[in-house]
PQR file of N, CA, C, O and H, with PARSE charges and radii, in Angstrom:
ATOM      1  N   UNK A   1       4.891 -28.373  40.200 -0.4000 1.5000
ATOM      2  CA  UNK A   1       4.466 -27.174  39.507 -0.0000 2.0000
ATOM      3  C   UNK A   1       5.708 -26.430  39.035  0.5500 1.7000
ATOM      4  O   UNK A   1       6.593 -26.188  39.856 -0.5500 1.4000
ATOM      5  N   UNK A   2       5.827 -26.059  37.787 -0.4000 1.5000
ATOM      6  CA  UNK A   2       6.920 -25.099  37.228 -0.0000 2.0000
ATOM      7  C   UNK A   2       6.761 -23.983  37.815  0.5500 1.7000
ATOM      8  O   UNK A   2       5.601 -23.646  38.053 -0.5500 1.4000
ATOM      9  H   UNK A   2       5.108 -26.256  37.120  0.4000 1.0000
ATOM     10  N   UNK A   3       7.719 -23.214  38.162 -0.4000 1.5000
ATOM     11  CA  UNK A   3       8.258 -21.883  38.493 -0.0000 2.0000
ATOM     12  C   UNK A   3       7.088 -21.212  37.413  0.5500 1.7000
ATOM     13  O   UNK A   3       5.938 -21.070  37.829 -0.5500 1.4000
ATOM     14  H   UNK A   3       8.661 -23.488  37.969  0.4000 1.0000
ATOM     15  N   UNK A   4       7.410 -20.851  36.150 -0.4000 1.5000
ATOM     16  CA  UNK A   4       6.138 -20.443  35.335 -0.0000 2.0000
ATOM     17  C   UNK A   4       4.699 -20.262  35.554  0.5500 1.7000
ATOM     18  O   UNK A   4       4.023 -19.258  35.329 -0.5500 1.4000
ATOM     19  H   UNK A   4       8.344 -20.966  35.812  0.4000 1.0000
ATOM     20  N   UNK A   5       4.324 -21.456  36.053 -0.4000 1.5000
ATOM     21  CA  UNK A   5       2.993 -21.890  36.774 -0.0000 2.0000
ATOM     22  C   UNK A   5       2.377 -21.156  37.154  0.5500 1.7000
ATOM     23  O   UNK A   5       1.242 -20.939  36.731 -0.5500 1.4000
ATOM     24  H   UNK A   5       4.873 -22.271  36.235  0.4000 1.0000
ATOM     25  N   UNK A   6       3.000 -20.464  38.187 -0.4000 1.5000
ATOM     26  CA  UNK A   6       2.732 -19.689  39.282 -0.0000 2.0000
ATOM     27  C   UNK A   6       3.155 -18.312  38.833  0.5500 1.7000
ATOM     28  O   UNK A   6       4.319 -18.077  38.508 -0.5500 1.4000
ATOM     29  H   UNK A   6       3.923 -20.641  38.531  0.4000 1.0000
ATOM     30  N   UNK A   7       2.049 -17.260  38.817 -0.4000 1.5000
ATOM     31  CA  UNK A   7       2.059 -15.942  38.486 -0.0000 2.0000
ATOM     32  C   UNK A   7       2.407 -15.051  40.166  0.5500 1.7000
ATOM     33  O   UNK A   7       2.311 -15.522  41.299 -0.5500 1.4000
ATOM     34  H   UNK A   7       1.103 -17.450  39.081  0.4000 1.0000
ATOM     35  N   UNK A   8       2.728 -13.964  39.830 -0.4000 1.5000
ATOM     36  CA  UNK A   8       2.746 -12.930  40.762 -0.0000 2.0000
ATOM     37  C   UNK A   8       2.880 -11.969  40.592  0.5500 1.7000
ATOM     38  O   UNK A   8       3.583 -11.657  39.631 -0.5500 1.4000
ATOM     39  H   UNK A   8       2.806 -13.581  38.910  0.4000 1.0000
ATOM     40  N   UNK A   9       2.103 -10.621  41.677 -0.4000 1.5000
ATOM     41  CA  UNK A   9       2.318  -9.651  41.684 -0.0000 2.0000
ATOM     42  C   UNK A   9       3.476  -8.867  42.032  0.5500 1.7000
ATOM     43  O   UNK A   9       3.559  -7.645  41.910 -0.5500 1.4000
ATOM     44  H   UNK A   9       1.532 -10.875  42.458  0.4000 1.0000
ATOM     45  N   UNK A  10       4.597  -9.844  42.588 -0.4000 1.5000
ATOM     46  CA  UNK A  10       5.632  -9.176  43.760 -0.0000 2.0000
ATOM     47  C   UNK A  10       6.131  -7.978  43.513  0.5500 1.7000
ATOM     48  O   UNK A  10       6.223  -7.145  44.414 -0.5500 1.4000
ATOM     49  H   UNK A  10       4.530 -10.836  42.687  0.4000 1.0000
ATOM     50  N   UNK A  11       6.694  -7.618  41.692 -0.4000 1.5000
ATOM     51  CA  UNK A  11       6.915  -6.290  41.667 -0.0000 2.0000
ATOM     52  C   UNK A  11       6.453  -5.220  41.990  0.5500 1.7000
ATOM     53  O   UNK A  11       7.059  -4.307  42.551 -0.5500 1.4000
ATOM     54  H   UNK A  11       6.619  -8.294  40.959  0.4000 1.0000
ATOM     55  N   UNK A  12       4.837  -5.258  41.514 -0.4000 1.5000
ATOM     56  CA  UNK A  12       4.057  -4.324  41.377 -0.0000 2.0000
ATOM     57  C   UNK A  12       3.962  -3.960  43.097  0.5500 1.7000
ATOM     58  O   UNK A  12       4.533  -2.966  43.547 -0.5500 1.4000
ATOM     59  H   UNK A  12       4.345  -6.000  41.058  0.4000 1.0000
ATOM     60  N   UNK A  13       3.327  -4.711  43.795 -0.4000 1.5000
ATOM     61  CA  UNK A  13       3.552  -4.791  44.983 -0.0000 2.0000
ATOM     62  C   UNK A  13       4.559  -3.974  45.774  0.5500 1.7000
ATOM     63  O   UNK A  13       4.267  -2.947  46.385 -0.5500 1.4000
ATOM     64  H   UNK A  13       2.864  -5.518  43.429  0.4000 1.0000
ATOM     65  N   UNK A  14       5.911  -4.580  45.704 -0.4000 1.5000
ATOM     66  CA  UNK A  14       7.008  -3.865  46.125 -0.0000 2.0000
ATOM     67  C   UNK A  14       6.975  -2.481  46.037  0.5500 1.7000
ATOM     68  O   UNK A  14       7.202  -1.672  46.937 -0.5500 1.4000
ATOM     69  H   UNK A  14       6.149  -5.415  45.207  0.4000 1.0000
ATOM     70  N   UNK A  15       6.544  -2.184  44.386 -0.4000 1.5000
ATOM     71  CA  UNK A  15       6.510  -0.527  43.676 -0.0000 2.0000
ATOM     72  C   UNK A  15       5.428   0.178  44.326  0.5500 1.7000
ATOM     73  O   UNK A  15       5.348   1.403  44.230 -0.5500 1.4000
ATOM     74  H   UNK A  15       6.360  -2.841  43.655  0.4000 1.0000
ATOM     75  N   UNK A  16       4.586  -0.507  44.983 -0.4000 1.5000
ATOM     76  CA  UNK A  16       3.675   0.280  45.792 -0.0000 2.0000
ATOM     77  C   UNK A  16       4.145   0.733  47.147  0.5500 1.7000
ATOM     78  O   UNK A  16       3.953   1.869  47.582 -0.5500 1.4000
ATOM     79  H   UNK A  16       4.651  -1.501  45.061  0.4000 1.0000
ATOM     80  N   UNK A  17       4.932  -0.474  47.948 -0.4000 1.5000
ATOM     81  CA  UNK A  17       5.255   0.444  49.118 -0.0000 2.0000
ATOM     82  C   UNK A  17       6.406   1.107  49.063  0.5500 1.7000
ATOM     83  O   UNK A  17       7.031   1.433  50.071 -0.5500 1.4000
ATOM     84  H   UNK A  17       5.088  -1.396  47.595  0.4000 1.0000
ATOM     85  N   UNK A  18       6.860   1.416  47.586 -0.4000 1.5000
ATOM     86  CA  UNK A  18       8.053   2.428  47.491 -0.0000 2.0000
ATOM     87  C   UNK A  18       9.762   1.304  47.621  0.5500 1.7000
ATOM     88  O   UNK A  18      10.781   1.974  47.453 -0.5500 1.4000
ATOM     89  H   UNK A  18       6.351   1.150  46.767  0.4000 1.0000
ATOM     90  N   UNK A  19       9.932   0.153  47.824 -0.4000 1.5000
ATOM     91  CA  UNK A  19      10.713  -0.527  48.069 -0.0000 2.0000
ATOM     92  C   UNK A  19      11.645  -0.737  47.423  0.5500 1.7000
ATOM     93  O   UNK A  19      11.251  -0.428  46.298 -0.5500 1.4000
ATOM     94  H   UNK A  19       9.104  -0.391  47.960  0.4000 1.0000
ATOM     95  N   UNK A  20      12.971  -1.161  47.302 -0.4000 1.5000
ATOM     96  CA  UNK A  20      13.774  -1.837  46.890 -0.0000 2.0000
ATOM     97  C   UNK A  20      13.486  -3.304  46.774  0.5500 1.7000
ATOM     98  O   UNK A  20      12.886  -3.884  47.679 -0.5500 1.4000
ATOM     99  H   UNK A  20      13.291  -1.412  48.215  0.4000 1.0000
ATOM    100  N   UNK A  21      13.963  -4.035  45.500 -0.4000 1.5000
ATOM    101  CA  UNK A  21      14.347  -5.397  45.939 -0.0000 2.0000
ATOM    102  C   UNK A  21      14.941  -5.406  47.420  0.5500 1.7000
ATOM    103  O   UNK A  21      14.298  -5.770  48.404 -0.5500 1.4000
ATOM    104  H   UNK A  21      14.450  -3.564  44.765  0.4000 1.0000
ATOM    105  N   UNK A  22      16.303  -4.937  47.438 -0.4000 1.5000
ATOM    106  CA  UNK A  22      17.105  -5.215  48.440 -0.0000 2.0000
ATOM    107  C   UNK A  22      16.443  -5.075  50.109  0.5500 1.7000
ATOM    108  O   UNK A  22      16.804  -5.746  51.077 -0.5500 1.4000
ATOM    109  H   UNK A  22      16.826  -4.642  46.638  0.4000 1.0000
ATOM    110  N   UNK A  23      15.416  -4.030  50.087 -0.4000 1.5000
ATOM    111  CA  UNK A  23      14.972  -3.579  51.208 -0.0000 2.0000
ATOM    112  C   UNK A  23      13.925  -4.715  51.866  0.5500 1.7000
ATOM    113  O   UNK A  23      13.883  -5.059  53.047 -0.5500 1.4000
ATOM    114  H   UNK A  23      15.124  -3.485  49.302  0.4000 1.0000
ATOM    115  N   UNK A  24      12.925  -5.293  50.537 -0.4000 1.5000
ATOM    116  CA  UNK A  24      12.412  -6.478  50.838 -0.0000 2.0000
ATOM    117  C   UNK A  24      13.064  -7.513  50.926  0.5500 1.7000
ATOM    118  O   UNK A  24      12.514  -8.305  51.692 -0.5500 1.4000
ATOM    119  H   UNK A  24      12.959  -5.014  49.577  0.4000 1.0000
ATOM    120  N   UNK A  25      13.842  -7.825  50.565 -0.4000 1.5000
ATOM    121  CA  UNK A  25      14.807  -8.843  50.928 -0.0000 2.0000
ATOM    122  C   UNK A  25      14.959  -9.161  52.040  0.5500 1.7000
ATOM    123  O   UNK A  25      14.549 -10.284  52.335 -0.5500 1.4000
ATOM    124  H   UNK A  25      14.289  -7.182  49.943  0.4000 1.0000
ATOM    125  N   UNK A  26      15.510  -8.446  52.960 -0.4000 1.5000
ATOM    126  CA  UNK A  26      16.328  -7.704  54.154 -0.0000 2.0000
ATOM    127  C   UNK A  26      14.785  -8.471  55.092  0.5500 1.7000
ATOM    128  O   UNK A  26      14.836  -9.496  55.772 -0.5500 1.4000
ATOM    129  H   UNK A  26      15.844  -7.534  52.720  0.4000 1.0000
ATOM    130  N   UNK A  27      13.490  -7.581  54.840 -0.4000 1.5000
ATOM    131  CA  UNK A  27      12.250  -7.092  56.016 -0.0000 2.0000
ATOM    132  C   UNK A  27      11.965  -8.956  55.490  0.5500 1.7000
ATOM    133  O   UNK A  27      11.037  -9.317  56.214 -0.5500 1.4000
ATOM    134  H   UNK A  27      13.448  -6.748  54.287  0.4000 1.0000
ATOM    135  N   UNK A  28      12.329 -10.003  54.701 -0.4000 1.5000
ATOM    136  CA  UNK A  28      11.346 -11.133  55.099 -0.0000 2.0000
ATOM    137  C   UNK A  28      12.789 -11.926  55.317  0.5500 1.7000
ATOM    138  O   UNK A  28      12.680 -13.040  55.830 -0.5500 1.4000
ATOM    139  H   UNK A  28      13.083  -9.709  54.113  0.4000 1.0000
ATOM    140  N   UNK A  29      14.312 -11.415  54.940 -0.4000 1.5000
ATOM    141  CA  UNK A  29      15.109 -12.676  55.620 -0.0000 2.0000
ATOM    142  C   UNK A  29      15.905 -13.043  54.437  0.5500 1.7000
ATOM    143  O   UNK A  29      16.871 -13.651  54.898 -0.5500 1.4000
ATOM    144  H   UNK A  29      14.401 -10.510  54.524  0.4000 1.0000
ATOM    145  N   UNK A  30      16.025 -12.989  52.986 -0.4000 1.5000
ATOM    146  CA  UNK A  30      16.091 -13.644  51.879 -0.0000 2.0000
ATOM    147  C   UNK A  30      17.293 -12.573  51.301  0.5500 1.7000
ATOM    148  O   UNK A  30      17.316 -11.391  51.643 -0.5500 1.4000
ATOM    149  H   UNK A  30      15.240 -12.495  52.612  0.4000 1.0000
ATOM    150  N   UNK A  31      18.208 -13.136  50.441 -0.4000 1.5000
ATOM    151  CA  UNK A  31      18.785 -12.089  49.399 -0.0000 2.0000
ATOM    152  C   UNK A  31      18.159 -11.320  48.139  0.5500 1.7000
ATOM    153  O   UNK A  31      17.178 -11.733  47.521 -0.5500 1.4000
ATOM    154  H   UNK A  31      18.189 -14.096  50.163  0.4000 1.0000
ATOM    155  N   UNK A  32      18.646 -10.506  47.936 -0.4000 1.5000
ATOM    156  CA  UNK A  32      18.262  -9.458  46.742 -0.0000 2.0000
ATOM    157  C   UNK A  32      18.117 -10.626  45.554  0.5500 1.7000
ATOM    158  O   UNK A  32      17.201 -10.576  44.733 -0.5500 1.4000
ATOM    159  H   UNK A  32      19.443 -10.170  48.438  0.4000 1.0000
ATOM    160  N   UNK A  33      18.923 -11.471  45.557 -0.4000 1.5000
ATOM    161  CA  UNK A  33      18.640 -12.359  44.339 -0.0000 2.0000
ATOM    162  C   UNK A  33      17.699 -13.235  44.242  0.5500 1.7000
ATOM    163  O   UNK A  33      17.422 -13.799  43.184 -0.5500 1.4000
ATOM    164  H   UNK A  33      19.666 -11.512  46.225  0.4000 1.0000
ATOM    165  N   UNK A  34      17.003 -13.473  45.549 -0.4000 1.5000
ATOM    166  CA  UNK A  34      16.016 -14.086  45.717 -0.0000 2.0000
ATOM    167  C   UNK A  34      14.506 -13.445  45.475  0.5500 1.7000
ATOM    168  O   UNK A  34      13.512 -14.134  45.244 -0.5500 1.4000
ATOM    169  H   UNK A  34      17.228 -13.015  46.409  0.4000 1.0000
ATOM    170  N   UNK A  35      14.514 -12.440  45.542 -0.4000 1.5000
ATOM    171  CA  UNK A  35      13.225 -11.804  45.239 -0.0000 2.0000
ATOM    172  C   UNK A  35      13.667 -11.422  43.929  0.5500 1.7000
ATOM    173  O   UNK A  35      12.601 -11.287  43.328 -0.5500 1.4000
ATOM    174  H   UNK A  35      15.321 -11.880  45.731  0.4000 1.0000
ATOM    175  N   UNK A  36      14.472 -11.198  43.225 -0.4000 1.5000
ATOM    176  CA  UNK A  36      14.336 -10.914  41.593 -0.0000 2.0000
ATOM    177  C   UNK A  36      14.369 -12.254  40.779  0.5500 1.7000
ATOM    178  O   UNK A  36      14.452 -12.151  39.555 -0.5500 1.4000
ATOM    179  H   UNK A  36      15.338 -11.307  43.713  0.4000 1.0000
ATOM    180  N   UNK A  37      14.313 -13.492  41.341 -0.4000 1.5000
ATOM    181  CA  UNK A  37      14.000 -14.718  41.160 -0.0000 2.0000
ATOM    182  C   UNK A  37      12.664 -15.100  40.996  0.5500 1.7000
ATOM    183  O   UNK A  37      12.181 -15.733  40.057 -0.5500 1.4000
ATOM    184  H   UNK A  37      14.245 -13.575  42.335  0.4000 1.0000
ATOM    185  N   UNK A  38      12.060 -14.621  42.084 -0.4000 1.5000
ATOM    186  CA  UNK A  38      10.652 -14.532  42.531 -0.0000 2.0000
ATOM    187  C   UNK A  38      10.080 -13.772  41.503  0.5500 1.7000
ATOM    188  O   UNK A  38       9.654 -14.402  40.535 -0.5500 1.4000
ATOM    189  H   UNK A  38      12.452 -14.107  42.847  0.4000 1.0000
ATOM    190  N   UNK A  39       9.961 -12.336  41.506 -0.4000 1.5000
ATOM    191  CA  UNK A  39       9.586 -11.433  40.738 -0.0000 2.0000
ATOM    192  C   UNK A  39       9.733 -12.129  38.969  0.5500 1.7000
ATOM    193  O   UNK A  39       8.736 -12.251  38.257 -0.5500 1.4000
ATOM    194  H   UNK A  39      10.308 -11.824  42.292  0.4000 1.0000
ATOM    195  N   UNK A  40      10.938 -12.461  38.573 -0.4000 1.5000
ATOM    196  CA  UNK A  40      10.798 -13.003  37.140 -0.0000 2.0000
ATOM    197  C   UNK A  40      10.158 -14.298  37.268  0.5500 1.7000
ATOM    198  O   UNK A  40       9.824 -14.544  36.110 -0.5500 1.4000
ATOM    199  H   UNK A  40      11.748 -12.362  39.151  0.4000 1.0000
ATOM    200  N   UNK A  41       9.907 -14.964  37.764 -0.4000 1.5000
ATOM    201  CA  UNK A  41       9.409 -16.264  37.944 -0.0000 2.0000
ATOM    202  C   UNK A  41      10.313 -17.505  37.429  0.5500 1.7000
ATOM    203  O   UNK A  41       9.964 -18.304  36.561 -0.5500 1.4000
ATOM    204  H   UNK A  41      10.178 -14.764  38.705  0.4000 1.0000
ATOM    205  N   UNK A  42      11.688 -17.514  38.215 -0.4000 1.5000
ATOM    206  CA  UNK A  42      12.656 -18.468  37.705 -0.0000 2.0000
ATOM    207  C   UNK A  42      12.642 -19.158  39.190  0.5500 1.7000
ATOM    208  O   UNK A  42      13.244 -20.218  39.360 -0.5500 1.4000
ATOM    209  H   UNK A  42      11.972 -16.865  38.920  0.4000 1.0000
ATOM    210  N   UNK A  43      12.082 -18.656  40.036 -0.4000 1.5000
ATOM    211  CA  UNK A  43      11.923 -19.434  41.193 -0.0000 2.0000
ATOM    212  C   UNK A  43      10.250 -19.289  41.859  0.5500 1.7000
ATOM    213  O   UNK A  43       9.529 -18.295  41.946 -0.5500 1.4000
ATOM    214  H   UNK A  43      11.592 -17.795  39.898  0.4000 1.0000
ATOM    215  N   UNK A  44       9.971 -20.985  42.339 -0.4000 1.5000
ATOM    216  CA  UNK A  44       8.857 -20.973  42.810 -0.0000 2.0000
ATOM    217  C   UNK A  44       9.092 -20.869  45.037  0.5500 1.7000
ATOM    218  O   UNK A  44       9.534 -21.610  45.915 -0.5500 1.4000
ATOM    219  H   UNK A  44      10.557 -21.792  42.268  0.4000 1.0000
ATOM    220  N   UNK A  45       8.573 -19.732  44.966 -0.4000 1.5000
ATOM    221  CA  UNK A  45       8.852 -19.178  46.605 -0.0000 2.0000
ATOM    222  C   UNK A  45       8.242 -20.302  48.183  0.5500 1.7000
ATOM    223  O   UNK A  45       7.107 -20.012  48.563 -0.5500 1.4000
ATOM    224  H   UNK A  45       8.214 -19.130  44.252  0.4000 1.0000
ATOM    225  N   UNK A  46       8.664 -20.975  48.650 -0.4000 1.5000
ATOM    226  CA  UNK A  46       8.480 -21.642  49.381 -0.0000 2.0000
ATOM    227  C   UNK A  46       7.046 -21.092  49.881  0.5500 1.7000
ATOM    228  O   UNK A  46       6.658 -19.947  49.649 -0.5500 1.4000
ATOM    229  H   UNK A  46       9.585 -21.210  48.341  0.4000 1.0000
ATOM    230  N   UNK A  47       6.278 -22.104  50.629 -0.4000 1.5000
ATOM    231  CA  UNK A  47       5.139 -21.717  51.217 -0.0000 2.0000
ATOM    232  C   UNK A  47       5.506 -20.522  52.578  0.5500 1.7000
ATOM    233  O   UNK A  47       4.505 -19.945  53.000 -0.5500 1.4000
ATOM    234  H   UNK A  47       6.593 -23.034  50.818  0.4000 1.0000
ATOM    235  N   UNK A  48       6.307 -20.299  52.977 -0.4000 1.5000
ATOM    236  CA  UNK A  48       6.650 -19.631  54.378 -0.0000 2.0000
ATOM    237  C   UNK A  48       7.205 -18.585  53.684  0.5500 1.7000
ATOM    238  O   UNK A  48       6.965 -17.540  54.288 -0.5500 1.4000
ATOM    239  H   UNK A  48       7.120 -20.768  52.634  0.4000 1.0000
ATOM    240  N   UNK A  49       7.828 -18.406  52.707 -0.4000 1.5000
ATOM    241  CA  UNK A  49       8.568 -17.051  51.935 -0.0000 2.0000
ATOM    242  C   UNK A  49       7.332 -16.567  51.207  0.5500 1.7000
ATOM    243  O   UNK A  49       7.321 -15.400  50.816 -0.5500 1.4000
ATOM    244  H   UNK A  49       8.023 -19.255  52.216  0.4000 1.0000
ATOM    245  N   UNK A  50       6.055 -17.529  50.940 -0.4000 1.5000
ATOM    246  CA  UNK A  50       5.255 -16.298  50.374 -0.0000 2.0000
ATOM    247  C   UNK A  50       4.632 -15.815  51.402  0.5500 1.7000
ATOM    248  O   UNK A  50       3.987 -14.767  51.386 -0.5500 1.4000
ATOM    249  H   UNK A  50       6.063 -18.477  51.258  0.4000 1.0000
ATOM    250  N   UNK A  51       4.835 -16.780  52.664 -0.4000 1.5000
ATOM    251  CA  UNK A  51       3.947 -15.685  53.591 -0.0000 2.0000
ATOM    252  C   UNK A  51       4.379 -14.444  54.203  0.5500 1.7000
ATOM    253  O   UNK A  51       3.753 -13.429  54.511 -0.5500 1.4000
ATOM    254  H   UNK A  51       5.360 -17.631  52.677  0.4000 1.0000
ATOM    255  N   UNK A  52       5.804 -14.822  54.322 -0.4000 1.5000
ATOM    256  CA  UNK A  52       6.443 -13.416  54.537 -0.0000 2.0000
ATOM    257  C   UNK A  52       6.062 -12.311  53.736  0.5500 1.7000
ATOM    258  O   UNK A  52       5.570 -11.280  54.196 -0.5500 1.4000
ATOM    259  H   UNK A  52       6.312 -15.646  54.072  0.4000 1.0000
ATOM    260  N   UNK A  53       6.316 -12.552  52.391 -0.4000 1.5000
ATOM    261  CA  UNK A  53       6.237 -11.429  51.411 -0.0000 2.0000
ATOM    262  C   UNK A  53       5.190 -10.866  51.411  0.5500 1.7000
ATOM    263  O   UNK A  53       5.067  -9.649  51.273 -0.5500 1.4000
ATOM    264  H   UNK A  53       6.715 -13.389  52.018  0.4000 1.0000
ATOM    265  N   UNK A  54       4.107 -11.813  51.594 -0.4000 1.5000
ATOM    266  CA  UNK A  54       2.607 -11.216  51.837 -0.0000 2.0000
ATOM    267  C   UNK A  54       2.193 -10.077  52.891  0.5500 1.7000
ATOM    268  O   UNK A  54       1.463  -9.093  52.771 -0.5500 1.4000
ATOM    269  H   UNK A  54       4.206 -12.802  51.706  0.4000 1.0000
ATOM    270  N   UNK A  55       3.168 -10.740  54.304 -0.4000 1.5000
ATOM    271  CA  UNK A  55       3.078  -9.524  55.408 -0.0000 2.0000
ATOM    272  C   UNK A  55       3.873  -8.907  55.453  0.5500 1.7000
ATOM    273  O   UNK A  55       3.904  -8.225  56.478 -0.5500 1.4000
ATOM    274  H   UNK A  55       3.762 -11.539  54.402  0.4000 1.0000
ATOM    275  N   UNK A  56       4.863  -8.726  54.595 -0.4000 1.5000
ATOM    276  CA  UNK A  56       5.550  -7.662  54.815 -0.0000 2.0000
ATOM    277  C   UNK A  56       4.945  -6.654  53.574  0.5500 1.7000
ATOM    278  O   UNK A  56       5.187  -5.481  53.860 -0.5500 1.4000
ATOM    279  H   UNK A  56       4.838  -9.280  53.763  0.4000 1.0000
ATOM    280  N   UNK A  57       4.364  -6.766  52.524 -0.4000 1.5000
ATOM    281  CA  UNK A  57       3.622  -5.946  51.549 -0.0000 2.0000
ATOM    282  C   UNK A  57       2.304  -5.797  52.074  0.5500 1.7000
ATOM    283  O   UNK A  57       1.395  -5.479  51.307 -0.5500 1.4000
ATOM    284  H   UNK A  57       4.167  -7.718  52.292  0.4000 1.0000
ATOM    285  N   UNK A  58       2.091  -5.985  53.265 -0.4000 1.5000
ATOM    286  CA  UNK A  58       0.353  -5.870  53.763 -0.0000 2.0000
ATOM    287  C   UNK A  58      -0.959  -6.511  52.702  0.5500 1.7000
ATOM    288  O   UNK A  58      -2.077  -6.012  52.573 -0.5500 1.4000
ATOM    289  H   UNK A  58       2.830  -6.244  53.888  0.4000 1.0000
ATOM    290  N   UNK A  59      -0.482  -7.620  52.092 -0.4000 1.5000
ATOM    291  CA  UNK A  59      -1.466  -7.770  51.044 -0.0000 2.0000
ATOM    292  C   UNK A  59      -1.550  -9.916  51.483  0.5500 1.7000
ATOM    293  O   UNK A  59      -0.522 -10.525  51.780 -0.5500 1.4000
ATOM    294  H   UNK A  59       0.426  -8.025  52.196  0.4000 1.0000
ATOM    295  N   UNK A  60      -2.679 -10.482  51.419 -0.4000 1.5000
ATOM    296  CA  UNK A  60      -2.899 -11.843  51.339 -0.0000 2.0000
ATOM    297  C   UNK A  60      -1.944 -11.982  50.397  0.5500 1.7000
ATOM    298  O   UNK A  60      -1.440 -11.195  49.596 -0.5500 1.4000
ATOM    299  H   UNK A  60      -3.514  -9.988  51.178  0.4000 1.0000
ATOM    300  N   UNK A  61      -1.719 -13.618  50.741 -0.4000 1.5000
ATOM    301  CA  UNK A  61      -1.482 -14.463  49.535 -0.0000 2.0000
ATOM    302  C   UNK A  61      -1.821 -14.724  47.991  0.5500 1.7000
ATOM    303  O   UNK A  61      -1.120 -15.067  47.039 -0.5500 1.4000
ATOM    304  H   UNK A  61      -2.128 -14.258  51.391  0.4000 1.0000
ATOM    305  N   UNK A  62      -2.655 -14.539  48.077 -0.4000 1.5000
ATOM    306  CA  UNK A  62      -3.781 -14.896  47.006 -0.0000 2.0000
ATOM    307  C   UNK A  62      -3.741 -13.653  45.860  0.5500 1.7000
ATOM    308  O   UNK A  62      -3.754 -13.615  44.630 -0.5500 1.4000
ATOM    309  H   UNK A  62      -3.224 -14.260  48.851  0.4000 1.0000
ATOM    310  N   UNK A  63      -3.673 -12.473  47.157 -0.4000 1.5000
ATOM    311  CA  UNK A  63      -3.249 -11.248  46.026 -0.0000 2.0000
ATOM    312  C   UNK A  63      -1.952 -11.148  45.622  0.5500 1.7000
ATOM    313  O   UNK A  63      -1.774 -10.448  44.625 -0.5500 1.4000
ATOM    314  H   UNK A  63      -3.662 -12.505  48.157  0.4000 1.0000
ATOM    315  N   UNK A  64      -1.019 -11.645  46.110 -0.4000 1.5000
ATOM    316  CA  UNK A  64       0.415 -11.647  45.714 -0.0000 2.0000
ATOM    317  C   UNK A  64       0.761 -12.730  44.845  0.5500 1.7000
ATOM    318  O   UNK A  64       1.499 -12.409  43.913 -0.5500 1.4000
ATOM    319  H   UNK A  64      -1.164 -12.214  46.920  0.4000 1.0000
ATOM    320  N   UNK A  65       0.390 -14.025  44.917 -0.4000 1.5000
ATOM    321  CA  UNK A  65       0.403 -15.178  44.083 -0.0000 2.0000
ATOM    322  C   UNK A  65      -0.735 -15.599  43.341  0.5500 1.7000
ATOM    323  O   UNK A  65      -1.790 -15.608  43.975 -0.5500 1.4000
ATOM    324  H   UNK A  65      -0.209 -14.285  45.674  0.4000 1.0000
ATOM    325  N   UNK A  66      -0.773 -15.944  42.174 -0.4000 1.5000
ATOM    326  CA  UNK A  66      -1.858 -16.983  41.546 -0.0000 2.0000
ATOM    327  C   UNK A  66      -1.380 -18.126  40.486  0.5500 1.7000
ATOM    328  O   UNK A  66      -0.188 -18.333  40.255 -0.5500 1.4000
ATOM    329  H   UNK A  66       0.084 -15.937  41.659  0.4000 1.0000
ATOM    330  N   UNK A  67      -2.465 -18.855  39.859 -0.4000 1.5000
ATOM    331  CA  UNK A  67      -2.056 -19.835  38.957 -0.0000 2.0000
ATOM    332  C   UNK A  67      -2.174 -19.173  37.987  0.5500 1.7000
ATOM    333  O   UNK A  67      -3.221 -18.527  37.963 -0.5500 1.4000
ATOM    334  H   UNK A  67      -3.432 -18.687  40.048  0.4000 1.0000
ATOM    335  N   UNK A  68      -1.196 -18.995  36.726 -0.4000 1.5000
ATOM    336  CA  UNK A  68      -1.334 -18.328  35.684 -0.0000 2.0000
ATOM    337  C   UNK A  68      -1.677 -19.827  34.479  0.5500 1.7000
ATOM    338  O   UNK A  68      -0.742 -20.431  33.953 -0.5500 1.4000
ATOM    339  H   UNK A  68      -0.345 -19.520  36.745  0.4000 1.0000
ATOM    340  N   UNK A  69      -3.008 -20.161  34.258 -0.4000 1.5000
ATOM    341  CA  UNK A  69      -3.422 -20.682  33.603 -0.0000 2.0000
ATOM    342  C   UNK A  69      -3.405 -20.503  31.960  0.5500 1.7000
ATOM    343  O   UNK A  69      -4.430 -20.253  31.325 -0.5500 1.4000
ATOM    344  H   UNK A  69      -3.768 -19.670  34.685  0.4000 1.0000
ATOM    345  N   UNK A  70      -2.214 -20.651  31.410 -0.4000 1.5000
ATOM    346  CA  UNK A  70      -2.345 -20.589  30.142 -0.0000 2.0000
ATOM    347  C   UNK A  70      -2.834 -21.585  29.045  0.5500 1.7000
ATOM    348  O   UNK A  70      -2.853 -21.240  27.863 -0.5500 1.4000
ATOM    349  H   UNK A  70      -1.382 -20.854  31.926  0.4000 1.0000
TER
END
């Protein structure tokens, strides 16, 4: 699956609990460059890094990731 493929909410997300990239970074383990990777979709997030991101934004998977079917 392309990086593309795969849609996400992560910004919007983040902007809800008030966050930094950097701060989420930090709370799942990962660098700042790694979640603005994520967020633009130039990287597809391992199965265990989306689960982090998921609990650390209090939100499922499913709401944080989808297939962007174009």
């Amino acid at each position: 699956m392309s990086p593309s493929a795969l849609g996400n909410r992560l910004k919007e997300m983040r902007a809800r609990h008030g966050l930094t990239q950097a701060q989420l970074a930090e709370a799942v383990g990962v660098t700042r460059k790694s979640i603005n990777t994520v967020e633009n979709r130039v990287f597809t997030p391992s199965t265990v890094l989306a689960l982090k991101l998921a609990a650390a934004l209090k939100v499922s998977v499913e709401e944080l990731f989808y297939l962007d079917e174009e």
